[in-house]
C-alpha positions in Angstrom: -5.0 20.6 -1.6 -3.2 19.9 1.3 -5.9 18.7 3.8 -7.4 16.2 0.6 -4.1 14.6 0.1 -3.9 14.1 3.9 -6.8 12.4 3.8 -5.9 9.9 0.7 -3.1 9.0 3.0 -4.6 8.5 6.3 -7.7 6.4 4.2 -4.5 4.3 2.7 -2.9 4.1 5.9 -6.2 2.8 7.2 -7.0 0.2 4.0 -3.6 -1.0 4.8 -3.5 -1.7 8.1 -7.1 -3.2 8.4 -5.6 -5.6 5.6 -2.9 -6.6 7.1 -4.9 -7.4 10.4 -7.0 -9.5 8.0 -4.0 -11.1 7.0 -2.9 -12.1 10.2 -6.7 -13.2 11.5 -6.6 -15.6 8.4 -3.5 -16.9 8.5 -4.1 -18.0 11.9 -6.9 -19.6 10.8 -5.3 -21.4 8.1 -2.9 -22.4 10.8 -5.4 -23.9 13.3 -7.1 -25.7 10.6 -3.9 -27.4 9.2 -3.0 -28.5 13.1 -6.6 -30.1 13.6 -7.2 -31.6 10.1 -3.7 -32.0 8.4 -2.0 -30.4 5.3 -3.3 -32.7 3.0 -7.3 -32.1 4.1 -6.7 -28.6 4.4 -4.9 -27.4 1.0 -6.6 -29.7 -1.1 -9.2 -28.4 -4.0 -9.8 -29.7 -7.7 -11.4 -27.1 -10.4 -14.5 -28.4 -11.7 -14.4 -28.3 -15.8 -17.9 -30.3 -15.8 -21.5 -28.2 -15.1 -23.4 -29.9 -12.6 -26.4 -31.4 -13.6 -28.8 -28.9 -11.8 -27.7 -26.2 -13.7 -28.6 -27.8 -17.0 -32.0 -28.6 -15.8 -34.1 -27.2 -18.8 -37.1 -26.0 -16.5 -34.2 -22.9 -15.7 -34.1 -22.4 -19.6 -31.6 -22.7 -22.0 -27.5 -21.2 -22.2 -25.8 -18.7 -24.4 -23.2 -16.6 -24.9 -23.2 -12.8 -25.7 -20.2 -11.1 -27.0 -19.8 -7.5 -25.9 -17.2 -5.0 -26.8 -14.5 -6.6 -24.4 -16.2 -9.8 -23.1 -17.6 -12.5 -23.6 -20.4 -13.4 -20.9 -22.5 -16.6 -20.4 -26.1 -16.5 -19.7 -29.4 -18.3 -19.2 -32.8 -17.2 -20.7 -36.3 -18.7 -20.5 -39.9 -16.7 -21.4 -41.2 -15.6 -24.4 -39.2 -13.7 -26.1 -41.7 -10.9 -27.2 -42.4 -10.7 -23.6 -40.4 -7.5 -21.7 -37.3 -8.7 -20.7 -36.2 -9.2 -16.9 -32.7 -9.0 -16.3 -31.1 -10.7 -13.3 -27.4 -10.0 -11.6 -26.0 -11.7 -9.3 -23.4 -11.3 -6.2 -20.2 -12.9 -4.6 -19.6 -15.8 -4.8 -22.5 -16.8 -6.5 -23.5 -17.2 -10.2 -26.6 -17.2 -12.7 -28.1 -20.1 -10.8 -28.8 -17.9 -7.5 -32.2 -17.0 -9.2 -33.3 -20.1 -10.0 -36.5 -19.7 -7.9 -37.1 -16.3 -9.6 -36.5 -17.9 -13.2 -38.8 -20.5 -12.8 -41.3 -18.0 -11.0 -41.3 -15.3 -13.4 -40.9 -16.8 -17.0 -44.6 -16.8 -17.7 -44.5 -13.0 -17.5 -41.1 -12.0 -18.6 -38.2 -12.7 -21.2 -35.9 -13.8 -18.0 -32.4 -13.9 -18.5 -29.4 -14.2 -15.7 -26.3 -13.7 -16.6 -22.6 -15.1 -15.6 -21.0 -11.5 -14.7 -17.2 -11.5 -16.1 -15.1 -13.9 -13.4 -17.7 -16.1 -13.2 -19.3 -19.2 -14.7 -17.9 -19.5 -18.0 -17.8 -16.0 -18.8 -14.5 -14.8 -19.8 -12.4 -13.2 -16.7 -10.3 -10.5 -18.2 -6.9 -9.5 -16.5 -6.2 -6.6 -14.4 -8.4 -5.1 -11.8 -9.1 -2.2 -13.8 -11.4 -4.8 -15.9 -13.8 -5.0 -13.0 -14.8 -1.6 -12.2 -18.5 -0.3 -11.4 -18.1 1.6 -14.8 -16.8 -1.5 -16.8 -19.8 -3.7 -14.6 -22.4 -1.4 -15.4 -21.5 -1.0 -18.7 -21.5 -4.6 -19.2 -25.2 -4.7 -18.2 -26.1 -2.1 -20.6 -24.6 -3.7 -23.5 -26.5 -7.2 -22.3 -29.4 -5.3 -22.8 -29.3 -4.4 -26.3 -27.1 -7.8 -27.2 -30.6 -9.6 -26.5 -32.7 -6.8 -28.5 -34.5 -5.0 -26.0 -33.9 -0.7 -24.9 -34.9 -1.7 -21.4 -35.3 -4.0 -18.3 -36.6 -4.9 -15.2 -33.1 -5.3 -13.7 -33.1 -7.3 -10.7 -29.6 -7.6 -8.3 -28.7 -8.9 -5.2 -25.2 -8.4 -3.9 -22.1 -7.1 -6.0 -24.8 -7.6 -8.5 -27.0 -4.7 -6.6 -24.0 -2.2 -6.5 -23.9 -3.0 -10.6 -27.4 -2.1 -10.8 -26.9 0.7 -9.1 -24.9 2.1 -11.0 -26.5 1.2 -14.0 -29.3 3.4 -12.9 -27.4 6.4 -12.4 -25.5 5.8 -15.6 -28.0 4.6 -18.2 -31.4 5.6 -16.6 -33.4 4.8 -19.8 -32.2 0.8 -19.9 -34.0 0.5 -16.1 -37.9 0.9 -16.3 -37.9 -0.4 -12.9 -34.9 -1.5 -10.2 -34.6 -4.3 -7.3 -32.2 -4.6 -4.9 -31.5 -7.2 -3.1 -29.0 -7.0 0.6 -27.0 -4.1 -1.1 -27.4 -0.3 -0.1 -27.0 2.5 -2.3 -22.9 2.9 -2.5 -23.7 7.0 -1.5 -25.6 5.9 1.9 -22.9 3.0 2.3 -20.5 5.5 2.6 -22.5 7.9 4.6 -22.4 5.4 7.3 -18.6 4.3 6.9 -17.5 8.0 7.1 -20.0 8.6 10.3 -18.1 6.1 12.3 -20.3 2.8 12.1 -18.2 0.5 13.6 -20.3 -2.1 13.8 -20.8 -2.2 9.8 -16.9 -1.4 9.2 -15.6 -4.8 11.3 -18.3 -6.6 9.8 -16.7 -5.4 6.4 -13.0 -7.0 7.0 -12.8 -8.7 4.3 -13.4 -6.2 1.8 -9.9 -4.8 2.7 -8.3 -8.1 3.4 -9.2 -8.9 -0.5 -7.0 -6.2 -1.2 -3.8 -8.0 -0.7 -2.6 -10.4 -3.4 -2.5 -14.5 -3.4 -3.8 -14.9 0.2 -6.9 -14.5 -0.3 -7.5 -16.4 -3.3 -5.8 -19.4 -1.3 -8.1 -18.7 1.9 -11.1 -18.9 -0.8 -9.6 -22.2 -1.9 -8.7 -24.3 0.9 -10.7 -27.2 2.0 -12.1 -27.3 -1.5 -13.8 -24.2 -2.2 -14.4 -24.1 1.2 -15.5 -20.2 1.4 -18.9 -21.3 -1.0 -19.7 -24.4 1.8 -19.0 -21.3 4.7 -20.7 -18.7 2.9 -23.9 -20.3 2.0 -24.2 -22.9 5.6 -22.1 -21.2 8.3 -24.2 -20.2 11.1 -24.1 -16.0 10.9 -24.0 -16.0 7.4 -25.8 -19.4 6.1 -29.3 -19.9 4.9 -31.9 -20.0 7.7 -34.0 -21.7 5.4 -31.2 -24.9 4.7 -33.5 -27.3 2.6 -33.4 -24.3 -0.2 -29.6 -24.9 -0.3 -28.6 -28.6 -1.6 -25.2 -30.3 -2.0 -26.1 -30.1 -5.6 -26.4 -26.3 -5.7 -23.0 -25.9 -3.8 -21.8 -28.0 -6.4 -23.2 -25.4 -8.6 -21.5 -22.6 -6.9 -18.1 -24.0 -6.6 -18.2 -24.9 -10.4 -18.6 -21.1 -10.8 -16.0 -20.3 -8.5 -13.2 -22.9 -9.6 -13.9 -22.7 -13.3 -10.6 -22.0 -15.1 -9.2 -20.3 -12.0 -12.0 -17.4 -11.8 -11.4 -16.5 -8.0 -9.1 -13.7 -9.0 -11.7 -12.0 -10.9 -14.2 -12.6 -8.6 -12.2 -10.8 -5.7 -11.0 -8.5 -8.2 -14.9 -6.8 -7.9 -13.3 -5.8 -4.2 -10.1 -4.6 -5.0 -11.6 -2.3 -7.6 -14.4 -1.2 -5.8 -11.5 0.7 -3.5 -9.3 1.8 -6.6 -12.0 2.7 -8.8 -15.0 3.8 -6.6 -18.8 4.1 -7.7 -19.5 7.6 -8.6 -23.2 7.9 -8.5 -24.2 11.8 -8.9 -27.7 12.1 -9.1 -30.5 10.9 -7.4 -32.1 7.6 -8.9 -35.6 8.3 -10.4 -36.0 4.9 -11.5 -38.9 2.9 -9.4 -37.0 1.3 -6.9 -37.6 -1.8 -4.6 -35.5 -2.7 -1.6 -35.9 -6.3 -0.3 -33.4 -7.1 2.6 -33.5 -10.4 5.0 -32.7 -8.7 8.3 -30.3 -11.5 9.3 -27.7 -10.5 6.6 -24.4 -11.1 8.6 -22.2 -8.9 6.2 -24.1 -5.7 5.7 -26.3 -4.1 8.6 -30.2 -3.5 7.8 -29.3 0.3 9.3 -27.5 1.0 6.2 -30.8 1.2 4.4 -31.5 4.5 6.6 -31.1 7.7 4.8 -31.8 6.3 1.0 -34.6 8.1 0.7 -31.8 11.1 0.3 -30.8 9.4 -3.1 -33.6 7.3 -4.5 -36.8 9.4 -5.1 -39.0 6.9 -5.8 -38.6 4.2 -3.2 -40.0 0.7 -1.5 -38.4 -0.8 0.9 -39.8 -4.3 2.0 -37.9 -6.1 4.9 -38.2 -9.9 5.2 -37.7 -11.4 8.8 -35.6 -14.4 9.2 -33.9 -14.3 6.1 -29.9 -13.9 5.5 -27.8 -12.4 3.1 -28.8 -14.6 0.6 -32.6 -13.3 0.7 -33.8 -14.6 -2.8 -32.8 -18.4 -2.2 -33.6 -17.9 1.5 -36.9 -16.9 1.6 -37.6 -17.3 -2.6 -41.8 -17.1 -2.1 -41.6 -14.2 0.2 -39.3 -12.5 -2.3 -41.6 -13.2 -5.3 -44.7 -12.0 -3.4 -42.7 -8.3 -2.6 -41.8 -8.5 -6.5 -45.1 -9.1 -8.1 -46.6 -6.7 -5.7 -43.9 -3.7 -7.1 -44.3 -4.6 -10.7 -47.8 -5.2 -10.8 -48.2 -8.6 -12.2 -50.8 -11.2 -10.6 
């Protein structure tokens, strides 16, 4: 009893110290910036009520909404309908539109349809950061399921999305037929690493505890105009290698998501949750699984993939050279080729 709630502290003690050195790092930024650029270039930003046009480009199908038990989310379909549905589930700080060279590539074979997670896009971002647990995400993706009429899905995840997914698989095993992951390790093997003392993976993870603070980083994600989308997606350790696959227009895209109706808090929300409500994943996932990872992913190590095979029984892993974080827009043919392979479809 004793030695567990000494360990709650010390991991608090920890959370809260790493995010107040965050704090500092970024506010230090924000200072710099200000001094080089001026007040007015640096805290200026305008929320974007109006979708771009390359997200209403019909060849990426059409929009809906789907009302759940306690949200409302926005999504994008295209495919035959009586075809078996592929579900896709994106990451921070992206949106539906990050599979819009899987839509397109798939919709002859599937009933594709990517979803707006809640905080994002126009679906509804409900208060609180209890609203954006794993349990509340992955239950989320098991109601989008039946909303559209199907038992099951090839559910498809990058990012936040991916940690979704994975829980999805532990939780409801029968709505997955088969799962892939995109540059997000299992949350058991994550943590495997974290509590073994990988250093390397647990600096490159600052922000997840800096997002625990309040206001600041929502106003870090907004300076410069959405400025963390343009950084995420371009800057050099992080950015797509592959830039031409990454247009003013789809940053446009991205930031819409971001600034619509002030949907940065429930975006960072995922992070603060993911600390106060933790994924619980019990048993080991029996669904078919695919791994695909670009091994230039600045934020999460390729040697967190080692040891999954303790947790996933029926595994792939597929590794794509030269590609970032951002995998499926970075490298989008290579991707498709390691997906069609898996699932068996010329």
């Amino acid at each position: 009893m004793a030695r567990g709630l000494f360990a709650v502290i010390v991991q608090a003690l920890f959370t809260l110290t790493y995010a107040l050195f965050g704090a500092l790092m970024v506010s230090f930024g924000i200072l710099v910036k200000t001094i080089k650029k001026g007040p007015k270039a640096v805290f200026a930003w305008h929320d974007r009520e109006k979708m771009p046009e390359c997200m209403q480009n019909p060849e990426l199908g059409t929009h809906g909404f789907l009302r759940l038990k306690d949200v409302r989310l926005h999504y994008v379909a295209i495919g035959d309908e009586d075809k078996p549905l592929m579900l896709m589930v994106h990451g921070f700080p992206e949106c539906w539109y990050s599979w819009r060279f899987q839509m397109i590539e798939f919709k002859k074979d599937y009933r594709v349809v990517a979803i707006d997670q809640r905080g994002y896009g126009t679906s509804d971002t409900p208060i609180g950061v209890a609203n954006y647990s794993v349990k509340k995400l992955a239950a989320d993706i098991n109601d989008v399921v039946a909303s559209l009429g199907y038992s099951s899905c090839i559910l498809v995840a990058h990012d936040w999305g991916g940690a979704v997914a994975w829980q999805v698989a532990d939780s409801y095993p029968d709505t997955v037929d088969k799962l892939i992951t995109m540059n997000i390790p299992h949350p058991r093997c994550m943590m495997d690493h974290m509590l073994a003392g990988y250093w390397q993976q647990i600096l490159a993870s600052w922000y997840i505890f800096f997002f625990q603070l309040p206001f600041l980083p929502e106003l870090n994600c907004k300076i410069e105009d959405y400025g963390i989308i343009t950084g995420a997606f371009l800057s050099g350790e992080m950015g797509l290698k592959n830039r031409e696959n990454m247009t003013a227009d789809d940053i446009e895209a991205f930031k819409y998501s971001a600034s619509h109706k002030g949907n940065l808090t429930g975006m960072i929300n995922y992070y603060r949750a993911a600390l106060r409500y933790p994924s619980k994943i019990r048993s080991t996932i029996t669904t078919p699984t695919l791994i695909v990872w670009g091994d230039q992913d600045g934020a999460l190590k390729v040697k967190l993939l080692e040891g999954t095979d303790k947790y996933v029984s029926d595994l792939k892993v597929m590794i794509v050279p030269g590609a970032s974080h951002w995998v499926q827009q970075d490298s989008p043919a290579v991707v498709n080729g390691h997906m069609r392979d898996f699932l068996g479809v010329n």
